[in-house]
C-alpha positions in Angstrom: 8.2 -9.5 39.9 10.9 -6.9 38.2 8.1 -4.6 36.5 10.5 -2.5 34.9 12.0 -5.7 33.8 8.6 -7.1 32.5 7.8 -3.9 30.6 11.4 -4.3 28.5 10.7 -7.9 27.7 7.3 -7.2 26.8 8.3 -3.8 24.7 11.0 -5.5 22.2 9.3 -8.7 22.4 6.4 -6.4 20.5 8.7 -4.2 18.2 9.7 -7.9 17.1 6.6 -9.0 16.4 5.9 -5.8 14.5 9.2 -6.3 12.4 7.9 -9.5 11.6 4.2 -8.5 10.6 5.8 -5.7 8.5 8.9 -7.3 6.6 5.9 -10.4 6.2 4.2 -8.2 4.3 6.6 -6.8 1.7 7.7 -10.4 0.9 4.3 -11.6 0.2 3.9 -8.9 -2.0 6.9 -9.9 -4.0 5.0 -13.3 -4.8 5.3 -16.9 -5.4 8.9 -16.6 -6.5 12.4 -18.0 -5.2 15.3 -15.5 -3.8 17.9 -15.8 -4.7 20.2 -16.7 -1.4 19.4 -16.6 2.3 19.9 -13.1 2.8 16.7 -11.1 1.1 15.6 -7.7 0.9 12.3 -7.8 2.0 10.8 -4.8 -0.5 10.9 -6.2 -4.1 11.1 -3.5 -7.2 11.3 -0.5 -7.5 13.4 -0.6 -4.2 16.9 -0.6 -5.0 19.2 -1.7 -1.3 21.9 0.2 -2.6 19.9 3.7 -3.1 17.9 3.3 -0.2 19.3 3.8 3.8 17.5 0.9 5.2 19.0 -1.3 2.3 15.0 -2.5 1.3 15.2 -4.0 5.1 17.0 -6.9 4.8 16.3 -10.4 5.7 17.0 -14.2 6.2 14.9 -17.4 4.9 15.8 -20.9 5.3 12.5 -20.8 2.8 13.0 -21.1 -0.8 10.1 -19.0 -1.3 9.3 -15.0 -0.7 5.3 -16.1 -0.3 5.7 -18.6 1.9 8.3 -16.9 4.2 6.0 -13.9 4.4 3.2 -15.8 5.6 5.6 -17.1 8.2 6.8 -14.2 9.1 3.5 -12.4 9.6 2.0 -15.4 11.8 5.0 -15.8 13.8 5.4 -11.6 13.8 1.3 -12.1 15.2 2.1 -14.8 18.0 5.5 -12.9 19.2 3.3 -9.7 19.9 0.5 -11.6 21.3 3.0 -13.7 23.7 4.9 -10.5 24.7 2.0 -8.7 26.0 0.3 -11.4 27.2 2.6 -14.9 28.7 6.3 -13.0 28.7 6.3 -12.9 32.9 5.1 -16.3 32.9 7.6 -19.1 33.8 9.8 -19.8 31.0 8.2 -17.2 28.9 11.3 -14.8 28.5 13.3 -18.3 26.8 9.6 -19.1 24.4 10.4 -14.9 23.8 13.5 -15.9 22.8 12.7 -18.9 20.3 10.0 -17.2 18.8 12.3 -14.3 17.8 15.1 -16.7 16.5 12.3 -17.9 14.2 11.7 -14.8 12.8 15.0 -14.4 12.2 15.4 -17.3 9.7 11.9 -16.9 8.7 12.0 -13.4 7.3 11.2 -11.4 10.1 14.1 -8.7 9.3 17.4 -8.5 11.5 17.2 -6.2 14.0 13.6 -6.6 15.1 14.5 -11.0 16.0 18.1 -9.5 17.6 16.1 -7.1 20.1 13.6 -9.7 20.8 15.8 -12.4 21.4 17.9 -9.7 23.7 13.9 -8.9 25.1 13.5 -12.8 25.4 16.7 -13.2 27.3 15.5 -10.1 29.7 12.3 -11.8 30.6 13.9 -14.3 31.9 15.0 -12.8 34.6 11.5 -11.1 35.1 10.9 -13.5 38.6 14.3 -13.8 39.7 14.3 -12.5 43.2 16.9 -8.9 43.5 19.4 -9.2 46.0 21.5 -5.8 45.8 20.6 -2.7 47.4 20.1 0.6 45.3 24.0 1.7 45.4 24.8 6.0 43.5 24.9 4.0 40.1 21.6 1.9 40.3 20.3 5.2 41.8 21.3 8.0 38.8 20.1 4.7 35.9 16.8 4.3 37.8 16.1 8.1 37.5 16.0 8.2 33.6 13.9 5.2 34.2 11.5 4.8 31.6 12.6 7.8 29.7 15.6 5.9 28.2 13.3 2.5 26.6 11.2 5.7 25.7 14.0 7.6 23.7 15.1 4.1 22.4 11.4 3.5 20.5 11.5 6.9 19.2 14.7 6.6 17.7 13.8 3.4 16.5 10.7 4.5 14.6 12.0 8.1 14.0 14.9 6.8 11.9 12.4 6.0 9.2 11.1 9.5 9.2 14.5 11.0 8.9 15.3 8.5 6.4 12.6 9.8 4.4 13.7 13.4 4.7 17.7 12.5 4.7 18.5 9.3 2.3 21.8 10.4 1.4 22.7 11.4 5.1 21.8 8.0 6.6 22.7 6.4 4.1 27.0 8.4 4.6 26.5 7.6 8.3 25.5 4.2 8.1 27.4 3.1 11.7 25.3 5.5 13.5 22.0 3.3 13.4 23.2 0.6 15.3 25.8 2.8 17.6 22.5 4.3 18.7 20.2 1.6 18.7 22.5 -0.9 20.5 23.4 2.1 23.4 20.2 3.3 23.6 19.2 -0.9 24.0 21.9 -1.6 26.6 21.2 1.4 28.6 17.4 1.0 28.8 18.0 -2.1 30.1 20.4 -1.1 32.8 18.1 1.6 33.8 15.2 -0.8 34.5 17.1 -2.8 36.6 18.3 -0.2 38.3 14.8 0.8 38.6 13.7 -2.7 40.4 16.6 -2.1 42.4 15.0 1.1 43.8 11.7 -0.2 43.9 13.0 -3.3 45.7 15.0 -1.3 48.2 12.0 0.9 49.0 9.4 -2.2 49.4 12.6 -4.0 52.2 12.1 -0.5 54.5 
């Protein structure tokens, strides 16, 4: 088994969950009422999207209904988690990873908590799939900021709420650097766990 591998899946696979259990919960608060097109903001009044950085997170339902697609989102938000931590090194549980992130993404589970756990879903698939290379100077230098990097990606992740609280207006003039950083931080955690099994591999063949 890839553990490094595993422990990506598993982490976005959870940070999905957690987007859905969160966004769930601001759309049921906004009530038995219809939005107004697929895309929603998932905090009602007194949020304004165009004041705020993180636009009142923003979602998708293919529901009618800002109740009912909060409910959905918090139970599928609960299952994601659950089947992350728990079934994601299983046999096809990377691709389940991966369809229950889609359905948070049409059913008001935000946008880039379903993305990362569909990319996390896609990950675990590879979870059992035997390594063939050996460790080569690349594999090498990525496995030693191994876990460090999935570790600055979280904190940036979460800590972008925090600065957002202290720095609207800044975030807010620098819009592109949220996903710049999320998506580099993303693709090189991921490229420093597998260079990570690489290493690991390499060591366990001597």
């Amino acid at each position: 088994m890839r553990n490094a591998t595993r422990i990506i899946a598993a982490s976005f696979g959870i940070f999905a969950g957690f987007g859905g259990l969160e966004h769930g919960y601001f759309e049921i608060l906004q009530g038995n009422v219809r939005p107004e097109s697929i895309m929603i903001a998932s905090m009602g009044a007194p949020c304004v999207p165009e004041e705020i950085w993180n636009a009142c997170e923003p979602a998708m339902t293919i529901i009618p209904n800002f109740l009912v697609t909060g409910i959905l989102a918090m139970v599928l938000g609960l299952v994601t988690m659950v089947w992350a931590v728990a079934f994601v090194q299983r046999q096809q549980g990377g691709t389940i990873l991966a369809l229950l992130s889609f359905g948070l993404l049409l059913f008001g589970g935000g946008i880039f908590p379903p993305v990362i756990g569909i990319i996390g879903g896609v990950v675990g698939t590879r979870i059992n799939t035997p390594l063939k290379k050996q460790p080569g100077p690349v594999w090498r230098m990525l496995a030693k900021v191994w876990p460090w990097t999935i570790v600055v990606f979280f904190v940036w992740l979460f800590g972008q709420f925090v600065i957002g609280y202290f720095f609207n207006e800044f975030l807010m003039e620098n819009a592109v650097l949220i996903p710049v950083l999320i998506l580099g931080l993303l693709v090189v955690s991921i490229l420093a766990g597998y260079g990570h099994d690489i290493q690991q591999h390499g060591r366990a063949e001597v």
